[in-house]
VOKOLPA-393424 format. One line per 4 residues: their letters; for each residue x, y, z of C-alpha. Coordinates in steps of 0.2 Angstrom, whole numbers. Last residue first. Example, Ala and Ser with C-alpha at 12.3 -4.5 7.8 and 13.67 -1.06 7.14 Angstrom:
// residues 2
SA = 68,-5,36 | 62,-22,39
// end
This chain:
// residues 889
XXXX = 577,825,447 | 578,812,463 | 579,798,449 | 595,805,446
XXXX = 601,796,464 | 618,804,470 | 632,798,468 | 640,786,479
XXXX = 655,792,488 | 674,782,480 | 677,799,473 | 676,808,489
XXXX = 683,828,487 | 667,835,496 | 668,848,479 | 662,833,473
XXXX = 648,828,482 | 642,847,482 | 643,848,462 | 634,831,461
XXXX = 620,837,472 | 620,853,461 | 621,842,445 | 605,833,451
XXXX = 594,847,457 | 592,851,439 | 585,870,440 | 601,878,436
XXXX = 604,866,419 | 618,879,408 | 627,883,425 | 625,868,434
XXXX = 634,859,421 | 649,870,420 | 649,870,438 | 653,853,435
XXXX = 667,854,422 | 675,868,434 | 673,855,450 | 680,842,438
XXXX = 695,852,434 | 699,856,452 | 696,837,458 | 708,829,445
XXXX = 707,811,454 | 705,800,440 | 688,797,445 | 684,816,448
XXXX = 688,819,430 | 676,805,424 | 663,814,433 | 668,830,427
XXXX = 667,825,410 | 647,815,413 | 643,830,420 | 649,842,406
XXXX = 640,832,392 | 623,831,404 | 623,850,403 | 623,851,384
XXXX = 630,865,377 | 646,861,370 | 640,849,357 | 652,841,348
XXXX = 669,849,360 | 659,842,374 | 656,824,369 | 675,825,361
XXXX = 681,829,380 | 670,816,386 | 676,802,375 | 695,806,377
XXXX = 692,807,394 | 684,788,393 | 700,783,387 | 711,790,401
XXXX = 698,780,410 | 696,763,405 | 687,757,420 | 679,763,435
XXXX = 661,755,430 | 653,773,433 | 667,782,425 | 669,773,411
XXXX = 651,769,406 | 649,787,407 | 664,791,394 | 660,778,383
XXXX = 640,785,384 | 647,805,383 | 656,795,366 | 639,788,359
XXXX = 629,804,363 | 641,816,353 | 640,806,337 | 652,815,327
XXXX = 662,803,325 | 647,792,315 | 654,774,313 | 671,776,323
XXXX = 658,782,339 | 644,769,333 | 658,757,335 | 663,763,353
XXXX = 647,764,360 | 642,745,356 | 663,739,360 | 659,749,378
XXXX = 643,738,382 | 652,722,379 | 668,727,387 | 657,731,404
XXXX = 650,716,403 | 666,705,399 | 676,712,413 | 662,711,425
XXXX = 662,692,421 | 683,691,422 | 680,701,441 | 668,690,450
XXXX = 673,694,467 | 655,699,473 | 659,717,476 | 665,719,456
XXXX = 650,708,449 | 640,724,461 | 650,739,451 | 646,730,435
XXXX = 628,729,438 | 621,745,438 | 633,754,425 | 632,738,415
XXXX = 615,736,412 | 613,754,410 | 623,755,395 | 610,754,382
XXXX = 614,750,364 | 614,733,366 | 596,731,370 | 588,715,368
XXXX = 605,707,370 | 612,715,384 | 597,712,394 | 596,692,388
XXXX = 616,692,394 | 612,701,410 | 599,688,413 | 612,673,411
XXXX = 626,683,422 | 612,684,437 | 608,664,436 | 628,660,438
XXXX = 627,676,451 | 615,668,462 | 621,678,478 | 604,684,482
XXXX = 608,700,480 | 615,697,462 | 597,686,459 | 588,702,464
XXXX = 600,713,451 | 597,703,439 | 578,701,440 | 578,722,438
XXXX = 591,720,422 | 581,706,415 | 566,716,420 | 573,732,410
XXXX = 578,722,395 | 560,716,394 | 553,734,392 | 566,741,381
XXXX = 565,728,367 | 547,731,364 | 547,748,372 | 558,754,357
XXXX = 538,754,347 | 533,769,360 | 513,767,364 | 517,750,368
XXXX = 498,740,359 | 485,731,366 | 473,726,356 | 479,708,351
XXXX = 483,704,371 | 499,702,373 | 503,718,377 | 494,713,393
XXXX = 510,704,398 | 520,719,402 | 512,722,416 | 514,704,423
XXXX = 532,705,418 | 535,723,426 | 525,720,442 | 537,703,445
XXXX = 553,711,441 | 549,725,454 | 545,710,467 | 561,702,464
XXXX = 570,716,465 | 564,722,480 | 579,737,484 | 563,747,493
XXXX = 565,759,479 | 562,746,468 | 549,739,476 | 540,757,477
XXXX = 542,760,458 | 535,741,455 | 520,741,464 | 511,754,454
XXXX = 513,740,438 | 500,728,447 | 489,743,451 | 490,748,429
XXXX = 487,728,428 | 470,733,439 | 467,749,427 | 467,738,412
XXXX = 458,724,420 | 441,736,420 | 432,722,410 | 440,709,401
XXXX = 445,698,415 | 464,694,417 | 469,706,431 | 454,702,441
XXXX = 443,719,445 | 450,729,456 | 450,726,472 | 468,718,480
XXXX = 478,727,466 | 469,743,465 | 472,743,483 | 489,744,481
XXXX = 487,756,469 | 477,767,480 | 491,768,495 | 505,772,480
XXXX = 496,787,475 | 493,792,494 | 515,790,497 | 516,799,480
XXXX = 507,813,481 | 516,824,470 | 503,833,457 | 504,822,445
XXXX = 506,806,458 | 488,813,465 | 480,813,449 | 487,793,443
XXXX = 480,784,460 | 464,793,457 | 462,790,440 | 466,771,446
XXXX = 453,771,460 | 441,778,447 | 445,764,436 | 447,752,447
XXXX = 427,754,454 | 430,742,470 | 425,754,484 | 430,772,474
XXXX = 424,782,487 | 436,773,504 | 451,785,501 | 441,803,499
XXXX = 434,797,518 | 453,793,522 | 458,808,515 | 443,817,523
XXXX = 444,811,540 | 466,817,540 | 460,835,533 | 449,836,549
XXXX = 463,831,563 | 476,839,553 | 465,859,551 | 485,867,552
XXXX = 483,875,535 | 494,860,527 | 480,848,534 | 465,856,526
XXXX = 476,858,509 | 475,839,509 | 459,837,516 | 452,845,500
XXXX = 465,837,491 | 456,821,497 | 438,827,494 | 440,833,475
XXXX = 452,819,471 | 438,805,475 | 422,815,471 | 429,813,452
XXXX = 432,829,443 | 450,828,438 | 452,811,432 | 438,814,416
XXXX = 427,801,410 | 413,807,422 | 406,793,432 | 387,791,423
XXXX = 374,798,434 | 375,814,430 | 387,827,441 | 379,832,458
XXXX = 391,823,467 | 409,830,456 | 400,848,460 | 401,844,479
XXXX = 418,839,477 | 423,854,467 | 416,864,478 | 426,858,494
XXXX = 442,858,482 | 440,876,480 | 437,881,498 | 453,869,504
XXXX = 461,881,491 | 456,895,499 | 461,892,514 | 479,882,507
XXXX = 484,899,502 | 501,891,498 | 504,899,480 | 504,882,474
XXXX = 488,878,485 | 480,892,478 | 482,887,460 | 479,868,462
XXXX = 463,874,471 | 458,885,455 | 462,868,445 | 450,856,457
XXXX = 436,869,456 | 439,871,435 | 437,852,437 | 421,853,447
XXXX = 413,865,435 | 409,883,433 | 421,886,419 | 418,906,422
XXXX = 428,904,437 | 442,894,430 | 441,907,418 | 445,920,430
XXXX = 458,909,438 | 467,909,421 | 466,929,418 | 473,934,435
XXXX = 486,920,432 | 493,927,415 | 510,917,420 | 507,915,399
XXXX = 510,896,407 | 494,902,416 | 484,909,402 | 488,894,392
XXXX = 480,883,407 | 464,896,409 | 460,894,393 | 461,875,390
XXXX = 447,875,406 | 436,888,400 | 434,877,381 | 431,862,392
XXXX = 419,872,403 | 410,877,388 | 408,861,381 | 401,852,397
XXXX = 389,868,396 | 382,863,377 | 387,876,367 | 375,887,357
XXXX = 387,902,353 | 405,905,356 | 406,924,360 | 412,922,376
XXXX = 426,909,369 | 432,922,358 | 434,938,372 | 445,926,381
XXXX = 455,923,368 | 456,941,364 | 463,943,382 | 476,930,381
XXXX = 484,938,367 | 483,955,376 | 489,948,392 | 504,943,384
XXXX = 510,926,373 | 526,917,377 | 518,902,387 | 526,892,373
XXXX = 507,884,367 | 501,903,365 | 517,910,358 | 516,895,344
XXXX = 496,899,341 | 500,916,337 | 515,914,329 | 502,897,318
XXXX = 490,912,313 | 502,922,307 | 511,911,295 | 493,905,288
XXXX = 490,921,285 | 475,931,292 | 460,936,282 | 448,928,293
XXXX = 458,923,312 | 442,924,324 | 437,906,322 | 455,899,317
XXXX = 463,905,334 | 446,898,345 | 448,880,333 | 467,883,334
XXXX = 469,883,353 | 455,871,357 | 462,857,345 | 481,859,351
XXXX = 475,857,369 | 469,843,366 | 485,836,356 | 495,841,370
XXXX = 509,828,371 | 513,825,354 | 516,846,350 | 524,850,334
XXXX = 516,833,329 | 498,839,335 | 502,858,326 | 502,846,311
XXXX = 486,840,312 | 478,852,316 | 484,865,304 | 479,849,292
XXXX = 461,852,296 | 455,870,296 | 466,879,284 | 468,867,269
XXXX = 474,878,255 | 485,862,254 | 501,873,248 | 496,885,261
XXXX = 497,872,277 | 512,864,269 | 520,879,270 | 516,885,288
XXXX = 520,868,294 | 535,867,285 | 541,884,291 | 536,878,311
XXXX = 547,863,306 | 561,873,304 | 559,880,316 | 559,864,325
XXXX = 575,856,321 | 577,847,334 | 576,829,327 | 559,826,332
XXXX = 555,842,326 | 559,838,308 | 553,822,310 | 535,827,314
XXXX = 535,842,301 | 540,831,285 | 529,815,291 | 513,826,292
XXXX = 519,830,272 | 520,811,270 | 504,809,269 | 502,820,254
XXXX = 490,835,249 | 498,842,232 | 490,858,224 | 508,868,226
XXXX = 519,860,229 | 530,852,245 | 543,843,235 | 556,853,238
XXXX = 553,849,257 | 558,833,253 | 573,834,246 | 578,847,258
XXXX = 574,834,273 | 587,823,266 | 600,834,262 | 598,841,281
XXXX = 600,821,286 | 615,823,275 | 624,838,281 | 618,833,298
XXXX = 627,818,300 | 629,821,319 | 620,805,325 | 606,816,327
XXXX = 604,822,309 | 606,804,301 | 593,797,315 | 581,811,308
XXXX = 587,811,290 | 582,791,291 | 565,794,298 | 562,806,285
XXXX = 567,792,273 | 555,779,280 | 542,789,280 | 544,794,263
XXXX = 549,775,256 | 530,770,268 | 523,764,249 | 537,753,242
XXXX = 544,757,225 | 552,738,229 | 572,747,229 | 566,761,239
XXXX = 559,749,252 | 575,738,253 | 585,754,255 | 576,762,269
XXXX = 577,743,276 | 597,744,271 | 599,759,284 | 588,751,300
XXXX = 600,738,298 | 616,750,298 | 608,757,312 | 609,741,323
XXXX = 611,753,338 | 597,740,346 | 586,758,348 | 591,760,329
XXXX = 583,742,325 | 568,746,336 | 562,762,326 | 567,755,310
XXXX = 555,738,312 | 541,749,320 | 543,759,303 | 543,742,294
XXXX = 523,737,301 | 510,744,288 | 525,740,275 | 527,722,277
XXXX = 541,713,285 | 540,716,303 | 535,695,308 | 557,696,304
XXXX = 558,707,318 | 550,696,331 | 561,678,325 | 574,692,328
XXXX = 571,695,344 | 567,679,352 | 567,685,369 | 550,680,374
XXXX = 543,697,378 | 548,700,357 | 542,682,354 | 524,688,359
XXXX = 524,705,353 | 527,697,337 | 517,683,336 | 503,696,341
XXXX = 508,704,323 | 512,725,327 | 499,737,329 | 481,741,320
XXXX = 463,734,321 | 465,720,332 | 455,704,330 | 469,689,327
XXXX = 485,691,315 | 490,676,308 | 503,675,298 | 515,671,314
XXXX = 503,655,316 | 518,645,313 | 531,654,322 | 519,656,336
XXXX = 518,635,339 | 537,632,338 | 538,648,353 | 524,637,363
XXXX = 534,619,358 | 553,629,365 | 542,635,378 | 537,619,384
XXXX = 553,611,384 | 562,623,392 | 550,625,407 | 558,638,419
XXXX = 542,645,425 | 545,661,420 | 548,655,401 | 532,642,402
XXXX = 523,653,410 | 528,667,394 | 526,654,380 | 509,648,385
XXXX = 501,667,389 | 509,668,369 | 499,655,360 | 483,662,372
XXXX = 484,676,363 | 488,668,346 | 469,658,351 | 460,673,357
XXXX = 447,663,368 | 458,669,383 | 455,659,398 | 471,652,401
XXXX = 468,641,414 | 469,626,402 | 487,629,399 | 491,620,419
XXXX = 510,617,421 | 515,634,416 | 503,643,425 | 507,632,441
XXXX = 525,637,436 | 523,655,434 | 513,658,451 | 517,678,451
XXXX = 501,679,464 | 495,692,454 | 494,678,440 | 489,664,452
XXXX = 473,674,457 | 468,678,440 | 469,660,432 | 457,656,446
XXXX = 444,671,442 | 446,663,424 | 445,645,427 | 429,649,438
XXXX = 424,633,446 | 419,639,464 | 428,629,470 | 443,632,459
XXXX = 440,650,461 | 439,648,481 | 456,637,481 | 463,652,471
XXXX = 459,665,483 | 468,657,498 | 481,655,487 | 480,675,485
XXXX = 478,679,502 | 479,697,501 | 464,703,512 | 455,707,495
XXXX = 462,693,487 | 452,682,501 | 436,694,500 | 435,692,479
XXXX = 437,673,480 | 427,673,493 | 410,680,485 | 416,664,470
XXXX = 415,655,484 | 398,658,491 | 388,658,474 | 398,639,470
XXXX = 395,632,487 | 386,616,478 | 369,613,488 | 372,628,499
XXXX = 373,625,518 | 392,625,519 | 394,638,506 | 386,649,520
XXXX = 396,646,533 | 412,649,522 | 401,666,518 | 400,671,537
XXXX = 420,666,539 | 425,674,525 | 413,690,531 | 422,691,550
XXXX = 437,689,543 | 435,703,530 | 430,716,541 | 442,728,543
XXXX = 430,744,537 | 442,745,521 | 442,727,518 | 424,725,520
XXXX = 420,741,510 | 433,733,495 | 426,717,495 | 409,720,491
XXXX = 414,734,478 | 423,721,468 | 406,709,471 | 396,720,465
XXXX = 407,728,450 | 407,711,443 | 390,706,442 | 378,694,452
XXXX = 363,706,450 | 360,700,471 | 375,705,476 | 371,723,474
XXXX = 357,722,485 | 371,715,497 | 381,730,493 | 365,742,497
XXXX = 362,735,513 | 380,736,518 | 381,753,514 | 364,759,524
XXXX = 372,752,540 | 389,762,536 | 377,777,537 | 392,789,541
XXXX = 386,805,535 | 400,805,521 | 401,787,517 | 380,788,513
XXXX = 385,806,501 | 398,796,494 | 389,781,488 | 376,791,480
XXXX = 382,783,464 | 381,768,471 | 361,768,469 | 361,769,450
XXXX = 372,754,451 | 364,742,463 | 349,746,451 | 358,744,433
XXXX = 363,727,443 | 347,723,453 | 338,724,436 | 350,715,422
XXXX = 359,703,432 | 345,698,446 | 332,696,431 | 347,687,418
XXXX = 349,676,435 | 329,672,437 | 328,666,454 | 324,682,462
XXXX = 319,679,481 | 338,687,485 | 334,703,478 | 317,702,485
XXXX = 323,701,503 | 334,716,500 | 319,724,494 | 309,723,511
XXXX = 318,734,521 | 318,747,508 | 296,746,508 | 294,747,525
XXXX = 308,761,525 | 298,771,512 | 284,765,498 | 293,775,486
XXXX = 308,764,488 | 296,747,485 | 289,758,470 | 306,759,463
XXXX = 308,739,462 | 290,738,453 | 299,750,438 | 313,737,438
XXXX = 303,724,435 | 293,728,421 | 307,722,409 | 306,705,416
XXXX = 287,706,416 | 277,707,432 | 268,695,440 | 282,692,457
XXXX = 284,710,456 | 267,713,456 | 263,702,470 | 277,710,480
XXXX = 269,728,478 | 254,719,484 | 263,714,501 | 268,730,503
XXXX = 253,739,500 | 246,726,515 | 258,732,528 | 272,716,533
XXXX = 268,714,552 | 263,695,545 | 278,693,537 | 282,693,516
XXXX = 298,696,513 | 299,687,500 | 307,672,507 | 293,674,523
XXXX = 280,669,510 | 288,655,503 | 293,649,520 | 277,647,525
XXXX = 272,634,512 | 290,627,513 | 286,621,533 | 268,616,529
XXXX = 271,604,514 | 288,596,525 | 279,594,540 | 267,584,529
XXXX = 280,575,520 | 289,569,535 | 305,568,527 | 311,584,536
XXXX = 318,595,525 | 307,611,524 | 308,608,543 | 323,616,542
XXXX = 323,631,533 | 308,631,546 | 317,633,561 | 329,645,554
XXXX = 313,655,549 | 304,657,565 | 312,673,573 | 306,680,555
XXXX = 292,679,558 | 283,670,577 | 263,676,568 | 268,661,552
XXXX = 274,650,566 | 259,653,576 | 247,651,560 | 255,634,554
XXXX = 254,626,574 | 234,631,574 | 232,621,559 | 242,605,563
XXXX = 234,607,580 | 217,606,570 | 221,593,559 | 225,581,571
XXXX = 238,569,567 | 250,581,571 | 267,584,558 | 267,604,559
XXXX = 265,600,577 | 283,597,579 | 286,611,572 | 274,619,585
XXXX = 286,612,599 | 301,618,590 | 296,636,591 | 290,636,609
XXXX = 307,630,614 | 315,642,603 | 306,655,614 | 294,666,606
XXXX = 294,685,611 | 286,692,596 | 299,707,591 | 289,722,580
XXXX = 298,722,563 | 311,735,564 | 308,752,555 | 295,760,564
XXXX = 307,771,572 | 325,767,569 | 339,780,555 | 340,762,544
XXXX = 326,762,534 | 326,783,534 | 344,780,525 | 337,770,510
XXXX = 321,784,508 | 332,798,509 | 342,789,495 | 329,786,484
XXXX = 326,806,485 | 344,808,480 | 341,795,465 | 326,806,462
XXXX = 336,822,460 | 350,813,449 | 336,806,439 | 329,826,437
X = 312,830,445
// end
C-alpha cells in the first residue's frame, strides 16, 4: 500500500465518523437536575451515596462533563478529588460506551514515547469511527506542546492533503474535525487554514464569538486569542486583530496586524514591535515607520544609526548593503549610492546612475575602475558600449564591443566572455551576439556548459527552457559544429523551426534512457511548448499526451480552450485535477499542477460551453482548496492572471491577504506580501491612490530584509518614485496640493530621467489652478530630456521623451515638433516614435498630418491595440479627448 493509498484509506475511515450509524455515543437521558443532585452527592457523608453518585456521573458521559469541569473547583476537597478523577478519563475520551480496544489504544498513547506517538495516532484511524471520534479528544488531552507540534502537525498535514476530495463530496463535518485536530499541533499553517474555511463557509462570527468564550474560561486567554487574531484578520478587522495579538502576547503576530493595516505611526511610536532579530533589518523597519509616520526626528536618528552600521552587511549571501536598500526606500540616494563602492556592488551603482540619467556618473565609475586595475573593468566596459550604443553613439559602443571581442582567444575561458554576449543583445545587436556565442563557445572547447550559459543571456526569460533545448540538441549533436548546433537551437527558441526539426526532437527524448517519470514529463512538457511556437500543434499536443501528467493536462486544456473547444478542454482540466490528487504527498513545487488551477479552469471552460450552473460550483469549489496555504493560493492567484483571469486572480489575492500567513513572519510571508502587492493594480484602477500607495510601500518593504533582493537594480530608485508619484496623485484628489508638490519633488528626485511624473500630474496641477507649480515640474522633466538630447543628439528616446512630455502636459509645442521629428528621422522605424509625432501634431491642431503620423504607427505595430485606438480618437478630430489607456495593450 502506497502512503498516498493509506492516507485515502485514512480518509474513508475520517468520513465513515461522520456518515451516522454507530457513530454517536448512545444518549443517557439525564436531566441536569439529576446531574446536579449526584454532584451534590460527590461531597456525602456516606460513603456509599458518595460511591454510587461517582458511577452515575461516570454512566451520564459526556452530558455530565460541564457539570464536573465544574465541580473540579469546588473547595470541598472531596467533591473536588471525585469531580477531576472522572474527568481525567472523559478528557481522553474515555466514556463508559467507549469499546475496550479503544480504551487500550489510549493507554498506549498515554505510555508511549514521543516518537512512538504518531504510530499510536494511526491505529485510532485503523480502529474506524470509534476510533476518529476519539482522536480529537486526544489531540486536546496532549499536554506536551513539542508532542502536539511535532505529531498532530505532520498529522494535521498528511491529512490536508485529502482536503479536496472532503470539499468535493461536501463532508463540511469532516473538515472541521480535521482543522481542529490541526489546532491541537499549534502551528502556523493550522491556524491560517482554520480561518480561511471559517471565512469561506461565513462563519467567522459565530467562531470569534465561540473562541471569546473560551478565552473567558482559560486561566490566561492566550491559546484563544492568538486563534482570534487569525479569525479577526480573516473577517478584515485588523484592529480587532491587533488587540488579540496583544492579548495574546505575540509582538510579532501584532506587528503583522498594524502592518497590513498601513498603521505607520503606531509602528513608528512603538520600535519594540519590530520582531526582526536582524539588527540592520530592524535599523531600516525604524526609518521607514518613522518616514510614513511623519516622525522627523526619529528618522533623522534611524537614517543616523544605518550610516554607521553602513559596513555592516548582515546574513545575505549576495545583493546590495541592507543600509543600502534601506536609505534607497528612504530617499536618501546618495548616502545609498555611496554604500556601492566596492566591486562586487559598482555594477548596480552604473545601472541606477544611468536610470537617474546621470550618465556622465556612470562614465567616470568605468573610469575610476580602469584607473584602480579593478577586477569588474570588463563588465563595466560592456556595460558602457551598451548604454553608448543605445544612446546613438554606436560608433563608439561598436569600438568597444570590438575590443573586446578581439580578445576572445584561443584557450582563454574569462568571465567576462558571458558578459560580451549579454550586453551585446541587451543592446540589440543580437547577431551579433549569436556570433559571439558561437566563438566563445569554440575558443573554450567547452561544448556542454558555457553553451548554456550563454544561450541563458540570449534568452533571460527562458532559462528552463534553454537547458532542455540544448541538453536534447547536444545529445544527438556529435560531429556537429558549434555554429550549427546554436541555428538549430535559435530556430527552436524563435518558433522558426519545421516539423522536421521538431520531429527529431521528439525522436531524442524517446530515446532518453532511465528517467525518472517527473523527468520525463518535464522533458515532454518543454517539447510540446517549442512545437507550439513552431505552430507544430499536432506535434505539441502529442507530447502533452506522452507527458502523462497534471500539468501536460492543464497545457492540452489551454490548447482547446484557445481554439475554443471548451469540451474538450473542460475534459483536460478534469484529469488534470484528478492527477494533481493523486500526486505525492508533498504540494508540487510547480503552479500548473496544483488541484486549485486544474478545478477552476475546469469550471472555467464548463461555463463558456454553456454548463454555467456546474462551471460556477467548481470555481468556487477550486476557490476554497488552498484554505490558508499562501503559497498555493498565491500560484493560483499568479496562473489565472497568466492566462487572463483577472477578476478570479484578483479574488485569491485578497484572500492571500486576510489568510495567509502574517506579512512579517518568516514562513510563507513572501506569498502574503505578494497579496499585499495584488491590491495595488485594482486600486489604481479604481483611482485609490492612497490604497495603491499603501500596497507598494508595504511590498517594497521586504527588500529590507538582508535576503531579499529587486531582481532589476533600477527598481531601487523606480519603485519609491512610483509610490511618491501614486501618494501624489491621492493627496492631488484630496486637494492637499502643498503635500502633493512635496512628493512630486521626492519622485522627481529619485528618478529624474523619467517623465511620467509630469505627464500625470501636470495636467491635474493645471485643473487645480496651480499654474507656476505645474510650470516648474513640467520645466524639470523637460531640462533632464533636453540635456541628454545636446549630450548625445542622437539620442532618439530623449527627444520622443521632449516631444511626449510636450504633448501630454500641452506645453512647448513647436519645440516638441522639433523633438519628434528628430525621434523619427533617428530611428524611422519605431512605432512609438510616430505616435508620440502625431500626437504632438494633433495638439497643434494639424489633424491630416497627425492621422498620416498615426497610420504610420499602426502600420509598423498592427497588433498594438493602442495606436488603433489613438488612430480612431483622432481621426474623431477632438484634441482636448482623453487618450486612451496604454495600460489596455
Amino acid at each position: 500500500m502506497t502512503a498516498r493509498t493509506f492516507l485515502l484509506a485514512l480518509l474513508v475511515l475520517a468520513l465513515a465518523r461522520f456518515d451516522g450509524a454507530a457513530v454517536a455515543p448512545p444518549v443517557i437521558k439525564t436531566s441536569a437536575t439529576q446531574i446536579a443532585r449526584w454532584v451534590k452527592d460527590l461531597g456525602s457523608d456516606e460513603f456509599d451515596e458518595r460511591e454510587e453518585a461517582s458511577k452515575k456521573l461516570r454512566a451520564a458521559g459526556e452530558v455530565a462533563e460541564e457539570a464536573l469541569r465544574k465541580a473540579a473547583r469546588s473547595k470541598d476537597v472531596e467533591v473536588s478529588r471525585r469531580a477531576k478523577e472522572i474527568l481525567s478519563d472523559f478528557k481522553w475520551g474515555v466514556y463508559p460506551e467507549t469499546p475496550k480496544k479503544i480504551v487500550d489504544l489510549v493507554g498506549a498513547y498515554q505510555s508511549a514515547a514521543a516518537s512512538e506517538k504518531a504510530s499510536v495516532l494511526r491505529k485510532f484511524y485503523k480502529a474506524g469511527p470509534a476510533g476518529c471520534r476519539i482522536l480529537l479528544k486526544v489531540a486536546t488531552a496532549e499536554e506536551d506542546p513539542l508532542v502536539r507540534r511535532e505529531v498532530f502537525g505532520k498529522m494535521a498535514r498528511e491529512l490536508s492533503y485529502n482536503m479536496p476530495l472532503l470539499l468535493e463530496s461536501g463532508r463540511f463535518d469532516a473538515v472541521e474535525a480535521l482543522l481542529e485536530l490541526g489546532l491541537a499541533s499549534e502551528t502556523k499553517p493550522a491556524y491560517t487554514n482554520y480561518a480561511a474555511y471559517y471565512l469561506l463557509a461565513n462563519k467567522l462570527d459565530h467562531q470569534i464569538a465561540r473562541w471569546k468564550a473560551l478565552a473567558a474560561t482559560h486561566p490566561t486567554g492566550k491559546p484563544q486569542y492568538e486563534v482570534l487574531f487569525y479569525l479577526y484578520r480573516a473577517r478584515g478587522d485588523l484592529k480587532s486583530a491587533r488587540l488579540a495579538a496583544e492579548k495574546a502576547e505575540r509582538l510579532d503576530l501584532e506587528e503583522s496586524a498594524l502592518h497590513e493595516a498601513g498603521d505607520w505611526r503606531a509602528l513608528a511610536a512603538r520600535p519594540e514591535l519590530i520582531s526582526t532579530p536582524n539588527a540592520l533589518e530592524k535599523m531600516g523597519y525604524r526609518a521607514t515607520y518613522a518616514r510614513l509616520a511623519g516622525d522627523h526626528k526619529a528618522l533623522g536618528a534611524a537614517l543616523a544609526d544605518l550610516r554607521k552600521s553602513a559596513d555592516r552587511r548582515g546574513d545575505e549571501t549576495a545583493g546590495p548593503p541592507p543600509a543600502a536598500k534601506a536609505l534607497f526606500i528612504n530617499d536618501q540616494i546618495a548616502a545609498a549610492l555611496a554604500l556601492l563602492e566596492g566591486p562586487e556592488n559598482r555594477s548596480l551603482r552604473f545601472d541606477v546612475l544611468v536610470a537617474r540619467a546621470d550618465v556622465a556618473g556612470a562614465f567616470k565609475l568605468v573610469e575610476k575602475a580602469k584607473a584602480a586595475g579593478s577586477e569588474d573593468v570588463a563588465a563595466l566596459e560592456l556595460m558602457q558600449a551598451r548604454i553608448l550604443y543605445l544612446l546613438g553613439e554606436k560608433d563608439k559602443g561598436a569600438a568597444i564591443f570590438k575590443r573586446y571581442r578581439d580578445d576572445v582567444k584561443d584557450g582563454t575561458a574569462e568571465a567576462w566572455f558571458a558578459h560580451l554576449v549579454e550586453e551585446e543583445n541587451r543592446a540589440g545587436l543580437r547577431e551579433q551576439a549569436f556570433k559571439d556565442a558561437v566563438r566563445v563557445t569554440a575558443v573554450t572547447k567547452d561544448t556542454a556548459r558555457v553553451p548554456l550559459l550563454l544561450l541563458s543571456k540570449l534568452y533571460p526569460n527562458k532559462k528552463d527552457e534553454v537547458q532542455v533545448v540544448w541538453s536534447l540538441l547536444y545529445r544527438e549533436g556529435k560531429g556537429k559544429t558549434a555554429d550549427k548546433l546554436f541555428a538549430e537551437a535559435r530556430a527552436l527558441m524563435n518558433g522558426k523551426a519545421g516539423a522536421k526539426e521538431i520531429a527529431a526532437l521528439v525522436a531524442t527524448v524517446e530515446k532518453r534512457p532511465r528517467l525518472a517519470p517527473h523527468q520525463m514529463a518535464h522533458l515532454w512538457l518543454v517539447v510540446a511548448e517549442v512545437a507550439q511556437k513552431c505552430k507544430q500543434e499536432a506535434s505539441a499536443i502529442s507530447c502533452l499526451e506522452k507527458a502523462n501528467a497534471a500539468k501536460a493536462q492543464v497545457r492540452l486544456g489551454d490548447l482547446f480552450a484557445a481554439n475554443k473547444d471548451y469540451a474538450r478542454a473542460a475534459v483536460s482540466y478534469r484529469k488534470a485535477y484528478r492527477m494533481a490528487l493523486d500526486l505525492p504527498v508533498a504540494r508540487a513545487s510547480s503552479d500548473e499542477d496544483t488541484a486549485e488551477l486544474a478545478l477552476y479552469l475546469q469550471g472555467w471552460a464548463l461555463a463558456k460551453g454553456g454548463k454555467t450552473a456546474l462551471g460556477k460550483k467548481l470555481v468556487e469549489q477550486a476557490h476554497w482548496l488552498p484554505l490558508g496555504d499562501a503559497r498555493a493560493r498565491y500560484e493560483l492567484a499568479r496562473s489565472l492572471g497568466k492566462r487572463g483571469h483577472a477578476a478570479g486572480a484578483e479574488r485569491e489575492h485578497d484572500l492571500l491577504r486576510r489568510v495567509g500567513e502574517p506579512t512579517l513572519t518568516e514562513t510563507e510571508s513572501f506569498y502574503t506580501g505578494e497579496g499585499l502587492l495584488g491590491a495595488a493594480t485594482p486600486a489604481l484602477r479604481k483611482k485609490d491612490y492612497f490604497r495603491a500607495a499603501t500596497a507598494f510601500e508595504q511590498a517594497m518593504m521586504r527588500s529590507l530584509r538582508p535576503t531579499v533582493h529587486f531582481l532589476n537594480p533600477v527598481a531601487h530608485v523606480g519603485v519609491p518614485a512610483m509610490v511618491h508619484r501614486v501618494r501624489a496623485q491621492g493627496l492631488l484628489e484630496k486637494g492637499k496640493v502643498a503635500e502633493a508638490l512635496d512628493e512630486i519633488a521626492l519622485a522627481q528626485n529619485a528618478l529624474p530621467g523619467s517623465i511620467d511624473v509630469a505627464v500625470r500630474l501636470v495636467p491635474e496641477l493645471v485643473k487645480r489652478g496651480r499654474k507656476k507649480e505645474a510650470a516648474t515640474v513640467f520645466a524639470r522633466a523637460l531640462a533632464v530630456q533636453e540635456k541628454l538630447a545636446r549630450d548625445y543628439p542622437r539620442y532618439a528616446s530623449a527627444h520622443n521623451s521632449a516631444a511626449w512630455l510636450s504633448a501630454c502636459c500641452g506645453r512647448d509645442l513647436d519645440k516638441g515638433l522639433l523633438h519628434a521629428r528628430k525621434a523619427v528621422e533617428l530611428v524611422p522605424d519605431v512605432a512609438g516614435y510616430h505616435d508620440t509625432l502625431a500626437e504632438v501634431l494633433f495638439q497643434k491642431g494639424l489633424k491630416k498630418e497627425a492621422t498620416a503620423a498615426q497610420k504610420k504607427a499602426v502600420e509598423l505595430a498592427p497588433r498594438r491595440a493602442y495606436f488603433r485606438k489613438q488612430l480612431k480618437r483622432i481621426e474623431a478630430g477632438d484634441p482636448k479627448a482623453p487618450r486612451p489607456s496604454e495600460d489596455d495593450a
